[in-house]
N, CA and C atoms as a LAMMPS dump frame, in Angstrom:
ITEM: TIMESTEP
0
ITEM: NUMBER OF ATOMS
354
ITEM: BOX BOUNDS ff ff ff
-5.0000000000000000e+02 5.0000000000000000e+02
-5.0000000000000000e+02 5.0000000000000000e+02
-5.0000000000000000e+02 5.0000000000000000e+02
ITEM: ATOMS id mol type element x y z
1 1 1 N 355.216 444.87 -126.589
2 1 2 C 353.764 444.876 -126.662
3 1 3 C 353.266 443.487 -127.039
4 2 1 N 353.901 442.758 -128.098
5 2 2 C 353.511 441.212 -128.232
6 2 3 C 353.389 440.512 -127.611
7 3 1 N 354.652 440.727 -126.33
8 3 2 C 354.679 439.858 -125.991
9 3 3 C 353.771 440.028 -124.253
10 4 1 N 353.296 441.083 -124.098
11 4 2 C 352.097 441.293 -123.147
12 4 3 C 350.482 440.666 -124.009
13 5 1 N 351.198 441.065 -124.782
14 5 2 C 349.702 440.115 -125.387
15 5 3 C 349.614 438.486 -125.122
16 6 1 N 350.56 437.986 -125.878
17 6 2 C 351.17 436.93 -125.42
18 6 3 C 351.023 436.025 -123.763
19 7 1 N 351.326 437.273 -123.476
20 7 2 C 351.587 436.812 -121.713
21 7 3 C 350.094 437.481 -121.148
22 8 1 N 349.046 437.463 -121.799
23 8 2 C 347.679 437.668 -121.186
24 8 3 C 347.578 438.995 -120.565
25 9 1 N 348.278 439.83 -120.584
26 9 2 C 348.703 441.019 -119.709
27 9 3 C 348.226 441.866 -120.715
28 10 1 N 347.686 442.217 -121.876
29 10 2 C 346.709 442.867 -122.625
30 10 3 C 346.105 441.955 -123.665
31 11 1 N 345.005 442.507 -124.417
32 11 2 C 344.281 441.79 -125.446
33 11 3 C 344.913 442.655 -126.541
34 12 1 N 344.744 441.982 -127.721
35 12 2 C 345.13 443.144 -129.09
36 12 3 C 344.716 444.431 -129.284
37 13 1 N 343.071 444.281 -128.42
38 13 2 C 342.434 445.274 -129.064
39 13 3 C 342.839 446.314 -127.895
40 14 1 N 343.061 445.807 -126.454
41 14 2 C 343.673 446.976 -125.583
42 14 3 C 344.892 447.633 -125.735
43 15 1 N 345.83 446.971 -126.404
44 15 2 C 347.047 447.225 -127.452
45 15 3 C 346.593 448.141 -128.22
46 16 1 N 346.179 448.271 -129.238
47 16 2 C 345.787 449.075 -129.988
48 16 3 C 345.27 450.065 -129.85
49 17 1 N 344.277 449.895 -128.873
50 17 2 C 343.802 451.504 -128.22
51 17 3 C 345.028 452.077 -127.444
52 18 1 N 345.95 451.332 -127.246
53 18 2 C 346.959 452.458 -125.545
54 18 3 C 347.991 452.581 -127.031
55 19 1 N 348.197 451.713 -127.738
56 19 2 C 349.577 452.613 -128.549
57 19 3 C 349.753 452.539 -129.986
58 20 1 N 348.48 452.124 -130.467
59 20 2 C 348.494 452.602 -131.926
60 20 3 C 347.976 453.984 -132.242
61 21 1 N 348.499 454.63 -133.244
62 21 2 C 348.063 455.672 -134.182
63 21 3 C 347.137 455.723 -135.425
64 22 1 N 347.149 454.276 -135.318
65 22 2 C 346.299 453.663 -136.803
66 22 3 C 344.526 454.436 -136.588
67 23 1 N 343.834 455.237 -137.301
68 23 2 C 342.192 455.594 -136.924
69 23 3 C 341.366 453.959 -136.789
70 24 1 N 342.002 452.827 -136.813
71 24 2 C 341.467 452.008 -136.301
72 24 3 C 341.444 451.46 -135.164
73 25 1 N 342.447 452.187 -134.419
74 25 2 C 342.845 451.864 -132.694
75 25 3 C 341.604 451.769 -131.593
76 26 1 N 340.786 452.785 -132.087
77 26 2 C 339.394 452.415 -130.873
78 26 3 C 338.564 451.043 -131.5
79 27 1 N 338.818 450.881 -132.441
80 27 2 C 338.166 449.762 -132.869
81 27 3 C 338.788 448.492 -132.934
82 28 1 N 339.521 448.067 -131.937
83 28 2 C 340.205 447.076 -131.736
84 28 3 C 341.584 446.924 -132.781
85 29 1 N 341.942 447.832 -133.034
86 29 2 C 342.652 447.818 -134.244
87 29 3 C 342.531 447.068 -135.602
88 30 1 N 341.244 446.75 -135.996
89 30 2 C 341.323 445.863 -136.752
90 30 3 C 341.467 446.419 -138.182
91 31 1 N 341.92 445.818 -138.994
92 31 2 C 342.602 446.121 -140.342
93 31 3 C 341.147 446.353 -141.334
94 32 1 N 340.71 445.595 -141.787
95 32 2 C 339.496 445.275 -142.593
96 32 3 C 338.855 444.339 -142.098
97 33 1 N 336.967 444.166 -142.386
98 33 2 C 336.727 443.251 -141.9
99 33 3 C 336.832 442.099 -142.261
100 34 1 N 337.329 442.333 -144.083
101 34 2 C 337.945 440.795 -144.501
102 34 3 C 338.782 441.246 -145.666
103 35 1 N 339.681 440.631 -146.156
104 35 2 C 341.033 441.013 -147.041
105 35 3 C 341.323 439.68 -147.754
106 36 1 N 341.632 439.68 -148.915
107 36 2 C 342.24 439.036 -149.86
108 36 3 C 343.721 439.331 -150.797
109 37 1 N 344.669 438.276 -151.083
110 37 2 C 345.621 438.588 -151.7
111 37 3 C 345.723 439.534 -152.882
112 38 1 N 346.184 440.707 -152.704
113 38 2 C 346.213 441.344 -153.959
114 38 3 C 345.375 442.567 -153.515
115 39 1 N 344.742 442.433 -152.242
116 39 2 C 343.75 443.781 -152.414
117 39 3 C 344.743 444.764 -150.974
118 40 1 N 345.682 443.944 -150.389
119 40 2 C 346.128 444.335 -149.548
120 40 3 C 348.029 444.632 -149.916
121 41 1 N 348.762 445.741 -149.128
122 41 2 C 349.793 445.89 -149.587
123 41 3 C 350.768 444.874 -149.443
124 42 1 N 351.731 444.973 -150.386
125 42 2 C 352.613 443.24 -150.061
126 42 3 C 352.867 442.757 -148.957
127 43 1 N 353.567 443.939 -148.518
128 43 2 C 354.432 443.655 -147.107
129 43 3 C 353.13 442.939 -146.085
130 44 1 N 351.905 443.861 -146.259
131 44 2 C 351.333 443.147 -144.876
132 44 3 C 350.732 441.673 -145.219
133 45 1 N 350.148 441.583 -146.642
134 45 2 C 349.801 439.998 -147.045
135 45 3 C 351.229 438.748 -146.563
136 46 1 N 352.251 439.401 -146.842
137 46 2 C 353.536 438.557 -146.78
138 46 3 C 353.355 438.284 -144.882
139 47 1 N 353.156 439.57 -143.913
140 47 2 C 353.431 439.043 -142.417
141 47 3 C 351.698 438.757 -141.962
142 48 1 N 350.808 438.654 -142.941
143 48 2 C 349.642 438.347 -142.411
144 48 3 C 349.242 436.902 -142.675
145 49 1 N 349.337 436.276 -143.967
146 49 2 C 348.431 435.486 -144.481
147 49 3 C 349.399 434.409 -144.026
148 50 1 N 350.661 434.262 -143.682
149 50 2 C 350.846 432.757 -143.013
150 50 3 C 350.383 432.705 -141.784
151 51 1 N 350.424 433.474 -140.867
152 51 2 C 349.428 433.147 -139.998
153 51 3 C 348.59 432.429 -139.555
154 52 1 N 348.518 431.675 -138.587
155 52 2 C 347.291 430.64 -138.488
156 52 3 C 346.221 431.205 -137.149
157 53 1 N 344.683 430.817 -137.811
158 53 2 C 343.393 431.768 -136.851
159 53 3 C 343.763 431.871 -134.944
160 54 1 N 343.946 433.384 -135.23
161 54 2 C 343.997 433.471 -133.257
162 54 3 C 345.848 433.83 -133.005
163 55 1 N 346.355 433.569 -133.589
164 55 2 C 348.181 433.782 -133.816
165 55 3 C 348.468 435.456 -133.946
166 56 1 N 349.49 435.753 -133.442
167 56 2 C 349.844 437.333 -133.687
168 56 3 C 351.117 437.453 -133.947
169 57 1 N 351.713 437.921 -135.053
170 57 2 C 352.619 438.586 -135.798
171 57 3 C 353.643 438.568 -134.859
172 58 1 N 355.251 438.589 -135.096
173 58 2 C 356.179 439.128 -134.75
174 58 3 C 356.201 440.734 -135.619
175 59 1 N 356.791 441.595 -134.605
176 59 2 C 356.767 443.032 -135.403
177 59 3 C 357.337 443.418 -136.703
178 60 1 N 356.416 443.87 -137.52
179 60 2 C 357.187 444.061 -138.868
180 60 3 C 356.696 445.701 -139.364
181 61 1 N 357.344 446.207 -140.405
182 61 2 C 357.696 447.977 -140.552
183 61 3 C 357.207 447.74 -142.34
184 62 1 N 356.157 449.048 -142.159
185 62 2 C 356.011 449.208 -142.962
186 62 3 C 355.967 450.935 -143.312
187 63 1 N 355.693 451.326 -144.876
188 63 2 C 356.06 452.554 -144.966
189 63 3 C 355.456 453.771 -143.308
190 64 1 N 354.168 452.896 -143.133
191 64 2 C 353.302 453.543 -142.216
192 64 3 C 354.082 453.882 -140.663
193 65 1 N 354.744 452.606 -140.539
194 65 2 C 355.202 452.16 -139.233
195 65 3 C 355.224 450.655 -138.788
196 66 1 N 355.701 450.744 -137.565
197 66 2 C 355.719 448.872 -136.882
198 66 3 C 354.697 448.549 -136.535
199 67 1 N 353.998 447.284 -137.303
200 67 2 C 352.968 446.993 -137.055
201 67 3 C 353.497 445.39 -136.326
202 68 1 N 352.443 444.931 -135.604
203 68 2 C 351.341 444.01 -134.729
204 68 3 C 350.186 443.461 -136.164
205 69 1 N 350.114 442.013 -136.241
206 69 2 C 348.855 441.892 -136.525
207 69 3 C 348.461 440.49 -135.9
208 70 1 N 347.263 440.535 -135.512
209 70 2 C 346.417 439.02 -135.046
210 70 3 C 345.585 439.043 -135.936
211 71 1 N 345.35 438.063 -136.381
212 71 2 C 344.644 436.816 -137.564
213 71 3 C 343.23 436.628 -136.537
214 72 1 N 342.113 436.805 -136.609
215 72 2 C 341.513 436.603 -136.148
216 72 3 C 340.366 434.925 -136.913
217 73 1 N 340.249 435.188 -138.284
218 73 2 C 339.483 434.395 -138.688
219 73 3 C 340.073 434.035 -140.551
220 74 1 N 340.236 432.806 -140.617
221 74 2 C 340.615 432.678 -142.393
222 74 3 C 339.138 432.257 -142.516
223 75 1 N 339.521 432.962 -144.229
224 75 2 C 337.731 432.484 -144.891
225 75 3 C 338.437 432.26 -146.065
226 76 1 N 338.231 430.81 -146.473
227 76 2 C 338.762 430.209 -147.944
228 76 3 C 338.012 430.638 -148.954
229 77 1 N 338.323 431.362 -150.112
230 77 2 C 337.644 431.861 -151.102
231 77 3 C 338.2 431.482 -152.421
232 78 1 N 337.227 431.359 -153.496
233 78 2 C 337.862 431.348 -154.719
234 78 3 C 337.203 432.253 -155.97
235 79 1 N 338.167 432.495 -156.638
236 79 2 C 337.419 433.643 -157.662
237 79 3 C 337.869 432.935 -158.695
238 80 1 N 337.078 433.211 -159.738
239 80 2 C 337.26 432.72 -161.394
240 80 3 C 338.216 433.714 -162.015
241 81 1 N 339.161 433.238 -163.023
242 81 2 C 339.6 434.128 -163.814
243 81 3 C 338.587 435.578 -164.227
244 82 1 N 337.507 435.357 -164.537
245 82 2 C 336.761 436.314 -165.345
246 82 3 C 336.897 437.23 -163.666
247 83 1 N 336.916 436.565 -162.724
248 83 2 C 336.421 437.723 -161.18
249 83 3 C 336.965 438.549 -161.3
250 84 1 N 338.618 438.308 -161.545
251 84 2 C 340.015 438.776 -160.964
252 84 3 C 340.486 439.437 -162.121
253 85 1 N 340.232 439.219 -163.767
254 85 2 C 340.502 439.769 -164.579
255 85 3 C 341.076 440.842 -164.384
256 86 1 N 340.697 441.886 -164.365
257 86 2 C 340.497 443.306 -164.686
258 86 3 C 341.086 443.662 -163.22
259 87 1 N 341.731 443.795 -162.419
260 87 2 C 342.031 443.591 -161.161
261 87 3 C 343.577 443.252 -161.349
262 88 1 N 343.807 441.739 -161.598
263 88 2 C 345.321 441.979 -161.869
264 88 3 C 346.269 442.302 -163.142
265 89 1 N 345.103 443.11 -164.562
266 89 2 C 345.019 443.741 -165.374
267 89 3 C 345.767 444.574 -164.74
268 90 1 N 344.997 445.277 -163.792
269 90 2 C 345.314 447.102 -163.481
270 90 3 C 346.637 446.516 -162.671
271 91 1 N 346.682 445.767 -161.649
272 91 2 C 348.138 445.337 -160.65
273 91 3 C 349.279 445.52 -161.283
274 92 1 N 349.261 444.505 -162.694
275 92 2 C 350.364 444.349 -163.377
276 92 3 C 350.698 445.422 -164.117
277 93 1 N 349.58 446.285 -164.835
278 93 2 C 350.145 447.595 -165.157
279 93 3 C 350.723 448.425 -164.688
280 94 1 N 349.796 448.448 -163.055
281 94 2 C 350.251 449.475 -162.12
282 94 3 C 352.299 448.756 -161.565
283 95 1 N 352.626 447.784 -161.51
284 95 2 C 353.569 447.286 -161.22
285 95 3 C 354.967 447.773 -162.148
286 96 1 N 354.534 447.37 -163.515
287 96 2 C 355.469 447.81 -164.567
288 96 3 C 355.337 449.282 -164.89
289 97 1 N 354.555 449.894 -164.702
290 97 2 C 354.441 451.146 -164.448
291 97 3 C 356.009 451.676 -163.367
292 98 1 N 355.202 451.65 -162.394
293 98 2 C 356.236 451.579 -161.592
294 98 3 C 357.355 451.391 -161.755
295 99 1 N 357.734 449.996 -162.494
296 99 2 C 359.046 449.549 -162.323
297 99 3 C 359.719 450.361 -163.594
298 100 1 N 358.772 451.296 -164.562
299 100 2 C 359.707 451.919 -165.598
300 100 3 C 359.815 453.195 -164.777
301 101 1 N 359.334 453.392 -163.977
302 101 2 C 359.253 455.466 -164.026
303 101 3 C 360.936 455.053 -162.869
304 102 1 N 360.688 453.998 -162.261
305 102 2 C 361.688 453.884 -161.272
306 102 3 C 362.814 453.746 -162.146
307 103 1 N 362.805 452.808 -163.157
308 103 2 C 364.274 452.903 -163.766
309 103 3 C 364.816 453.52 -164.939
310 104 1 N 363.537 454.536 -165.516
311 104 2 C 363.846 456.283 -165.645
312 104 3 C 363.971 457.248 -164.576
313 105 1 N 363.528 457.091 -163.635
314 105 2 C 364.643 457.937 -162.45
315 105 3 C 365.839 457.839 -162.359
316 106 1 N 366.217 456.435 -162.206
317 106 2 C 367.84 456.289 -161.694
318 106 3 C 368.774 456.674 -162.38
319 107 1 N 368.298 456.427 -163.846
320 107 2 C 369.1 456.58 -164.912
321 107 3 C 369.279 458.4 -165.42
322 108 1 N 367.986 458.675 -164.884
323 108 2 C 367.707 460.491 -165.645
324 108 3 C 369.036 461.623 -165.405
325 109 1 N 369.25 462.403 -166.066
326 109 2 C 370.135 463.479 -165.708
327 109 3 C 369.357 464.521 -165.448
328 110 1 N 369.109 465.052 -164.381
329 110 2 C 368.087 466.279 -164.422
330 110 3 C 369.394 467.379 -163.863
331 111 1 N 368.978 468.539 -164.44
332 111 2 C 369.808 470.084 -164.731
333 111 3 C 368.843 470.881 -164.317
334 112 1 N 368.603 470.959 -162.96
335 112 2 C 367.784 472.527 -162.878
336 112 3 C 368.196 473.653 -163.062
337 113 1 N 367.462 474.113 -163.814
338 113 2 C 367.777 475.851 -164.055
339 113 3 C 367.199 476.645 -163.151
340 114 1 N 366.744 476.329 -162.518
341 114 2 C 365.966 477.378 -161.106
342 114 3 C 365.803 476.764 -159.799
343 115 1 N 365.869 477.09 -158.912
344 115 2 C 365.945 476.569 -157.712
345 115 3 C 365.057 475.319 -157.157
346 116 1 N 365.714 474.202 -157.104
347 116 2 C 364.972 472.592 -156.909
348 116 3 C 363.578 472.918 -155.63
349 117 1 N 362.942 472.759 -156.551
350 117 2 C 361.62 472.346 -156.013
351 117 3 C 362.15 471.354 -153.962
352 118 1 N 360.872 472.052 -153.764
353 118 2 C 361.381 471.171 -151.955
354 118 3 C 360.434 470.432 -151.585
């Protein structure tokens, strides 16, 4: 599919309508109409933001599926500490959060006494 894009033989957004699943597919597939680091999931900031304006992704997998992305427009922004505060407050909680319940899982002994939940 990239590489019909690539080769002028579709546009992104005709891509997206013939074989994405994403509810953004009639709409040219587009992601958001604008995104910043931190508000978006890792994986796609990591295959989006090197990107340079008008460029399209080699295919990369995420929990969702294989995504496609074209960069349509960078907009340089800056936020103040006070912006972002409370924001990568909650990130970093939400992160170590995470990273304890995960390494009380691995470690847990669980003993069901009644038939494991499905």
């Amino acid at each position: 599919i990239r590489q019909q894009i690539l080769d002028g033989k579709l546009t992104f957004a005709e891509a997206a309508a013939k074989y994405s699943a994403a509810p953004s597919k009639q709409d040219g597939g587009k992601l958001v109409p604008s995104a910043y680091r931190g508000k978006m999931p890792l994986v796609l900031t990591q295959n989006i933001f090197p990107l340079q304006e008008g460029t399209i992704s080699d295919p990369f997998q995420t929990p969702f599926g294989i995504h496609i992305a074209q960069l349509n427009k960078k907009h340089p922004g800056q936020f103040s500490l006070e912006d972002v505060r409370g924001e990568i407050y909650r990130s970093l909680s939400r992160s170590l959060w995470d990273k304890t319940i995960q390494s009380l899982r691995s470690t847990a002994k669980i003993d069901w006494k009644i038939d494991r939940p499905s």
